[in-house]
C-alpha positions in Angstrom: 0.0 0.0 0.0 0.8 3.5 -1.0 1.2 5.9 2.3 0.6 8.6 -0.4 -2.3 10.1 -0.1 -4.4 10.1 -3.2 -5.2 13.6 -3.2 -1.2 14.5 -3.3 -1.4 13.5 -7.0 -2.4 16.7 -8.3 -2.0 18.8 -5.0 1.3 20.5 -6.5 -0.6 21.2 -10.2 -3.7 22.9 -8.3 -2.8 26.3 -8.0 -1.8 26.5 -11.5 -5.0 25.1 -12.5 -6.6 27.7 -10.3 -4.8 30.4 -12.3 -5.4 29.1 -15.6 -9.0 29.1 -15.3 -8.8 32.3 -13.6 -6.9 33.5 -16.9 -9.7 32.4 -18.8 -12.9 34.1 -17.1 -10.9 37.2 -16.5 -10.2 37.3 -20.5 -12.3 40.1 -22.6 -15.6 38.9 -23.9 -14.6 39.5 -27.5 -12.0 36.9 -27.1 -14.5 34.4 -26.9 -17.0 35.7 -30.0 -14.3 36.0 -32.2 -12.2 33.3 -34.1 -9.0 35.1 -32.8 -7.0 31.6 -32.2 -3.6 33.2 -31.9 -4.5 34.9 -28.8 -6.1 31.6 -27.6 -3.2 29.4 -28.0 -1.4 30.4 -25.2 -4.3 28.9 -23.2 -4.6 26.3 -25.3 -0.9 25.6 -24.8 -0.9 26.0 -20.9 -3.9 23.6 -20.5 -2.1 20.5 -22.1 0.7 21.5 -20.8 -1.1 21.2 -17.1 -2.9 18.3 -18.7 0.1 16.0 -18.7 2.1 17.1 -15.7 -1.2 16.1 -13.7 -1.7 12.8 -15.7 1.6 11.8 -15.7 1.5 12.4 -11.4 -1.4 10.2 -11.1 0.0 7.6 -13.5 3.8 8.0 -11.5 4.3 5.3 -8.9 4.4 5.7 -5.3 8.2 6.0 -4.5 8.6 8.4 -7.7 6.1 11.0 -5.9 7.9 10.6 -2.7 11.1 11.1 -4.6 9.6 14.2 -5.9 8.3 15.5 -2.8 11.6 15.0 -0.5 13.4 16.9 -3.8 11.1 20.0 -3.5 11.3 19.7 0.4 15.2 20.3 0.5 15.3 22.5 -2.5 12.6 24.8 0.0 15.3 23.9 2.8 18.0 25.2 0.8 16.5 28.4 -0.8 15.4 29.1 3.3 18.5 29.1 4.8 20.0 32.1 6.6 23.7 34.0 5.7 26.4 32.3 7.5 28.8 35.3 9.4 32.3 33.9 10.0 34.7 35.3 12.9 38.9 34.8 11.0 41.7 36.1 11.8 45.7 36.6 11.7 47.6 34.7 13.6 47.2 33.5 17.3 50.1 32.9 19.2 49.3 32.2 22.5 52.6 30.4 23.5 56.0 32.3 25.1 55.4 35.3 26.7 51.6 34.9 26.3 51.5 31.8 28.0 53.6 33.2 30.7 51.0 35.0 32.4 48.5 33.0 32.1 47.9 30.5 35.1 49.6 27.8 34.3 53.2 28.9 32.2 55.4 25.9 30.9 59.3 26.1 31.8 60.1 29.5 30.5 63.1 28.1 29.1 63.7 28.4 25.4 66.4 28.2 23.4 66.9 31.6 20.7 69.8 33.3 20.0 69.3 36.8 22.4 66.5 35.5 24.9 66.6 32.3 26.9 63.8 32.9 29.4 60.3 33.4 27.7 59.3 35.7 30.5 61.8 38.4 28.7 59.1 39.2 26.6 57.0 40.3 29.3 59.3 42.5 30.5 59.6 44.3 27.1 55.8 44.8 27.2 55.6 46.0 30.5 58.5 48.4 30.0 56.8 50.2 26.7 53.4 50.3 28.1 53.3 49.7 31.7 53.2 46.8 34.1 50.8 43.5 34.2 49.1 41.6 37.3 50.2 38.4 36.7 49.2 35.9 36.5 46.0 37.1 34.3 42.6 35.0 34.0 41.8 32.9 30.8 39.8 35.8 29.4 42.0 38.5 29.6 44.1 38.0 26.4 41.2 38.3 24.2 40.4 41.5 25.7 37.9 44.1 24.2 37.6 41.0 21.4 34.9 38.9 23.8 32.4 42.0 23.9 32.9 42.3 19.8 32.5 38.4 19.3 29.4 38.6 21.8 27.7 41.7 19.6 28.6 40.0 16.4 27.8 36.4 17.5 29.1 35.0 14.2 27.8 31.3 13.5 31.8 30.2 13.3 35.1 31.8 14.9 38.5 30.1 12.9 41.9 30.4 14.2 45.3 30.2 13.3 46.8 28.6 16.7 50.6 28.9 16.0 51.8 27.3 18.7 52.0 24.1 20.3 49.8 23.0 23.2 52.4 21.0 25.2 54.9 20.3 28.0 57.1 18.4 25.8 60.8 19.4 26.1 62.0 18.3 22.4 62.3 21.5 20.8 63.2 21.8 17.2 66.5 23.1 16.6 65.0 26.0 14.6 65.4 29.4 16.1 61.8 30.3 17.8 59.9 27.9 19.4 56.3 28.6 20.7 54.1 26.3 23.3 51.2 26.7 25.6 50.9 24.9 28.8 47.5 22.4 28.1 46.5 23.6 31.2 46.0 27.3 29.7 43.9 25.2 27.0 40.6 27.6 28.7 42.1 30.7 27.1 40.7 29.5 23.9 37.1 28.1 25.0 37.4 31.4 27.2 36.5 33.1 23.9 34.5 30.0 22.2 36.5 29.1 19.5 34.7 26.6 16.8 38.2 25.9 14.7 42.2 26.2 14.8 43.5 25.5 11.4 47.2 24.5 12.5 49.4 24.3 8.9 51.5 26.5 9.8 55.0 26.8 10.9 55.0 26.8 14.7 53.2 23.8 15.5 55.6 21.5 15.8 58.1 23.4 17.7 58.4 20.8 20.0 58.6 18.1 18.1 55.8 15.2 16.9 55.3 14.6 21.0 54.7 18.2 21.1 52.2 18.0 18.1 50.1 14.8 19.3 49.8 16.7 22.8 48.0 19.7 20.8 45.7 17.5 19.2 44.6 15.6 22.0 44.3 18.8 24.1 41.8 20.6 21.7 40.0 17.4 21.1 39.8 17.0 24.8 38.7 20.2 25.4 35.8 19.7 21.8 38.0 22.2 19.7 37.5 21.0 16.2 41.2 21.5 13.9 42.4 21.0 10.4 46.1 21.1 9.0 47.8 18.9 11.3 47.6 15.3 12.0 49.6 11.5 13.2 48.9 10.3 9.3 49.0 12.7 6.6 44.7 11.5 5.9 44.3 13.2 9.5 46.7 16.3 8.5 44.3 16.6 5.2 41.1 16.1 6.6 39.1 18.9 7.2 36.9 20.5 9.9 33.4 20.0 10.1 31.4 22.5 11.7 27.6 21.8 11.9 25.8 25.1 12.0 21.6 23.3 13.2 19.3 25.3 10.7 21.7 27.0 8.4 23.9 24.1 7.3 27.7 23.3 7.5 31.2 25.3 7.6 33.6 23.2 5.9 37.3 24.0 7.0 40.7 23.0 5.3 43.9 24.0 6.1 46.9 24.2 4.1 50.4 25.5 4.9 53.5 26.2 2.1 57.1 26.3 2.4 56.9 30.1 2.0 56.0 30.7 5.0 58.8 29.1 6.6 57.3 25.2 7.4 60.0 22.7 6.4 59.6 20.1 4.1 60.0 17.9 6.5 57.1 18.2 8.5 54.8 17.4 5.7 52.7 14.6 6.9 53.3 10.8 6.0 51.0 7.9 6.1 53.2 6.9 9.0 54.6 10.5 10.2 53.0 13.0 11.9 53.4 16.5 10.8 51.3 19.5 8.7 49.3 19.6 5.8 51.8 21.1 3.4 51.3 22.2 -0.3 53.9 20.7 -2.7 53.3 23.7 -4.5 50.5 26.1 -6.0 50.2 24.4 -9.1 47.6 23.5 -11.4 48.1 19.5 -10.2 47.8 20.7 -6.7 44.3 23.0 -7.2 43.4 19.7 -8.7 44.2 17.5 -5.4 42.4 19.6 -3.6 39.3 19.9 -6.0 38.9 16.4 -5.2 39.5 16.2 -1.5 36.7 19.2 -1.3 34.1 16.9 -3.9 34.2 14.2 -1.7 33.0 16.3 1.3 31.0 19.2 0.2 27.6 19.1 0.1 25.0 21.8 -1.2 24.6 24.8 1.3 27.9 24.2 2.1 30.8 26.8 3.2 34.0 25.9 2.3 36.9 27.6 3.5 41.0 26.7 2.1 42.6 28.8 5.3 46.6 28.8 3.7 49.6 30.0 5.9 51.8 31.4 3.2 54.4 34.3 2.1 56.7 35.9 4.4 56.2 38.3 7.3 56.9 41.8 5.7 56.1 43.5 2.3 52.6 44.3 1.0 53.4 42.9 -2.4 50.7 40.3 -3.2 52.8 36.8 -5.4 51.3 36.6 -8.8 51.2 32.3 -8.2 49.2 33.1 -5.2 46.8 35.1 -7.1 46.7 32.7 -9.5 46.1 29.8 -7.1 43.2 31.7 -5.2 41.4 32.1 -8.1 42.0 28.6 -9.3 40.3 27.6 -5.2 37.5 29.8 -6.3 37.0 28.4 -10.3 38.4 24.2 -10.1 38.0 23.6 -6.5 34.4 25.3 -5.1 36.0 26.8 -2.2 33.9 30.0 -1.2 36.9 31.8 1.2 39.9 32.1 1.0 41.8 32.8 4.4 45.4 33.7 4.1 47.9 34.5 7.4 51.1 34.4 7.9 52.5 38.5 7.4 52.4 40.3 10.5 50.6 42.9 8.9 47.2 43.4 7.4 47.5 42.6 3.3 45.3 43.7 0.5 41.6 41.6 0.1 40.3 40.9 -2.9 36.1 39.8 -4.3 36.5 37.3 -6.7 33.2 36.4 -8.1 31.6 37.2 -5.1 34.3 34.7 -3.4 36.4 36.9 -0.4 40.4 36.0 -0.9 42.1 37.6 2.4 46.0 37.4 0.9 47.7 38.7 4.9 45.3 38.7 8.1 47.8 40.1 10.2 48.9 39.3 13.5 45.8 39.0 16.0 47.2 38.2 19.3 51.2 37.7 19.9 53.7 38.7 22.6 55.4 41.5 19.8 54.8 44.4 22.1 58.0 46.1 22.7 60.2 44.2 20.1 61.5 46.6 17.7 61.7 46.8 14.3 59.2 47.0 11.0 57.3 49.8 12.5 56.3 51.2 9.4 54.2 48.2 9.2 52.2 48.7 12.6 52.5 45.2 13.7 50.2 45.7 16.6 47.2 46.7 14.9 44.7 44.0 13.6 41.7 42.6 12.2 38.6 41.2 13.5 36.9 40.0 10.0 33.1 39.3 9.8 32.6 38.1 6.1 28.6 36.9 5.7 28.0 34.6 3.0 25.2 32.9 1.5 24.8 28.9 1.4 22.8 28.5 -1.4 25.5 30.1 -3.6 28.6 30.9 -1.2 28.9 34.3 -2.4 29.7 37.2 -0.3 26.6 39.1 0.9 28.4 41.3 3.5 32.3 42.1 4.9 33.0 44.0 8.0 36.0 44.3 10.0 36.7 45.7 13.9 40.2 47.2 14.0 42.4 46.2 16.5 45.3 46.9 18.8 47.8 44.9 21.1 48.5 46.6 23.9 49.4 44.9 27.6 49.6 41.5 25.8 45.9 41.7 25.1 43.0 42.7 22.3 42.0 46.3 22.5 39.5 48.0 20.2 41.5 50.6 18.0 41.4 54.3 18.3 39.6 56.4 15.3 42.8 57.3 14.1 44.5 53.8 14.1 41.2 52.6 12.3 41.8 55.3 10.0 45.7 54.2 9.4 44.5 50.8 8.6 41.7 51.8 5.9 44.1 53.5 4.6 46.1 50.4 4.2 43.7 48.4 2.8 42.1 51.2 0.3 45.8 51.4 -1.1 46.4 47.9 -1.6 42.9 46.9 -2.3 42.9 48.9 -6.0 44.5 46.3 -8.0 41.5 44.6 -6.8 38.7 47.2 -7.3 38.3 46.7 -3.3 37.8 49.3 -0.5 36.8 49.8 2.9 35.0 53.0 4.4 35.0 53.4 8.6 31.3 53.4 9.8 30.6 56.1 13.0 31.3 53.1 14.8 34.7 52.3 14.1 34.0 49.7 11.9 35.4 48.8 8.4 32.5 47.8 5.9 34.4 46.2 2.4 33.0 47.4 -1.1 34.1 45.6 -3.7 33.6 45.1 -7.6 34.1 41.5 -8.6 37.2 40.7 -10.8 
């Protein structure tokens, strides 16, 4: 027996039956006296073409109609879904000095050429801008950035965590070497985050020990990540971030030698170790085309979230131009999200896609070091881009300048806003993108698509 009720047959036709006959008795008198059969026919046409829709739905089977039905029912799902607001940014680097005043520090002991206590880096904060009651709660880092993430209540907040979450001692002999206690783990669900991408070039500081302790901690404490992994099909998977109502943020995180990760801590089927590009070539866009095909699904959000390029320079690389809009065109990602400088970069719309080349630094232990000042270091991004589901085009782009000051978030003044639209207006013409500051301190992107 059919649990398809008899009636459901020509349910879906009845409304245009309604408005054909209502076509009809509406339609001048004269029509109907005279023999004016052009002006008939497309009445003529519209009843057999009403005819056999609702003769071929009482003649369909059962499990056709049902197939039917649930079809209409998700393409109604799809067409209702709400914008999806993402909360990105820079890079996050809440090892070192950072970690040091929160309540539970590693050994401050590290091994660079000039500092050897990770405290040091305190000091150099305190002494530009005034002392800090240590040790600080898990909130405190993040500042004026918890009141802007509770206005803006994005659906997703992404992260680039570069550092490692551990107590291991086996540094890599490599200069700078960043890690968090596990214990300060709160600092980041102090401020709800959904997602660290983690290809970059600081998480395995401390070696692979160092690197399995991260990813047990922020699976431990229900942090979802991407980028990193014990088997190179854990460092490619991606993040899956369920959104109930408005669908799915799809995350996957990618890190390239240019941003200083060596090649050997690419990920092996029996090594653990980062997600790292071979290259930006055709072949890779490819890869990845099929990695996202196999997990996308429609009203998806797909982000590619690439550590790449160097710290310094505003100079955008043409193969990384190239290979954003290659994402965008062969692989349906919808965002790209770039870190890595220590300075805002140009953004560029491409077909309604957002490609952020250079976040900036978000949160680091910087203040006081010298150096680059021309790039103003300590000044950030909070970036809001809203996109739709149906389409993953980019309905809306705001941004909440930012300054590091006291080894915290603080809201920008007007004229450090100002310094930074500046920024992006001049970098962002190659793109046809600019940015005007709202009343409220707020960037709001314009953009004409490429």
């Amino acid at each position: 027996m059919s649990d398809v009720e008899p009636s459901l047959h020509i349910a879906s036709n009845t409304e245009a039956w309604w408005r054909f006959f209502i076509s009809i008795k509406s339609m001048p008198e004269s029509h109907h006296k005279t023999n004016q059969t052009q002006d008939l026919w497309p009445n003529r046409r519209n009843f057999l073409h009403l005819l056999g829709l609702t003769v071929l739905e009482i003649l369909s089977p059962p499990w056709l109609l049902q197939a039917q039905q649930r079809k209409r029912k998700i393409n109604n799902t799809i067409m209702n879904k709400q914008p999806i607001t993402l909360f990105l940014c820079g890079d996050v680097m809440t090892g070192r000095g950072i970690d040091q005043i929160l309540p539970y520090p590693v050994d401050p002991e590290i091994y660079e050429s000039y500092v050897k206590d990770a405290r040091d880096y305190i000091k150099l904060a305190e002494q530009l801008n005034g002392a800090i009651a240590k040790p600080v709660d898990f909130t405190y880092i993040w500042g004026d950035a918890l009141a802007e993430l509770e206005q803006r209540a994005p659906d997703v907040r992404i992260i680039n965590l570069e550092t490692a979450v551990t107590t291991s001692n086996n540094y890599w002999p490599k200069g700078i070497n960043y890690r968090m206690h596990p214990k300060n783990i709160p600092c980041l669900k102090a401020a709800a985050i959904d997602c660290c991408v983690l290809a970059n070039n600081h998480v395995l500081d401390w070696g692979q020990a160092g690197l399995e302790e991260t990813l047990a901690t922020l699976t431990k404490a229900g942090i979802k990540y991407a980028g990193a992994g014990r088997t190179l099909d854990e460092a490619q998977a991606p993040a899956i971030l369920t959104l109930p109502g408005k669908g799915r943020v799809v995350v996957f995180s990618f890190g390239a030698e240019s941003s200083g990760i060596g090649h050997n801590w690419r990920a092996k089927d029996d090594q653990p170790g980062v997600n790292l590009l071979p290259d930006l070539s055709h072949s890779t866009v490819h890869a990845i085309a099929d990695q996202v095909q196999h997990v996308k699904k429609t009203g998806d959000i797909v982000v590619a979230s690439i550590h790449w390029g160097g710290n310094w320079g505003y100079k955008i690389d043409h193969n990384q131009r190239r290979f954003a809009h290659a994402l965008v065109d062969a692989a349906a990602i919808d965002i790209v999200h770039g870190h890595s400088s220590h300075h805002v970069k140009g953004i560029e719309v491409y077909k309604d896609h957002p490609i952020i080349y250079g976040c900036g630094d978000f949160l680091t232990d910087y203040e006081g070091i010298s150096g680059y000042e021309q790039y103003r270091d300590d000044l950030g991004l909070m970036y809001f881009p809203t996109l739709d589901p149906t389409s993953g085009q980019l309905l809306h782009f705001e941004m909440t300048p930012t300054r590091l000051k006291h080894l915290r978030v603080n809201y920008a003044s007007r004229n450090e806003a100002q310094w930074l639209m500046d920024v992006l207006n001049r970098e962002g013409k190659p793109f046809n993108t600019r940015v005007a500051l709202s009343e409220d301190n707020r960037l709001v992107l314009h953009f004409s698509n490429n």
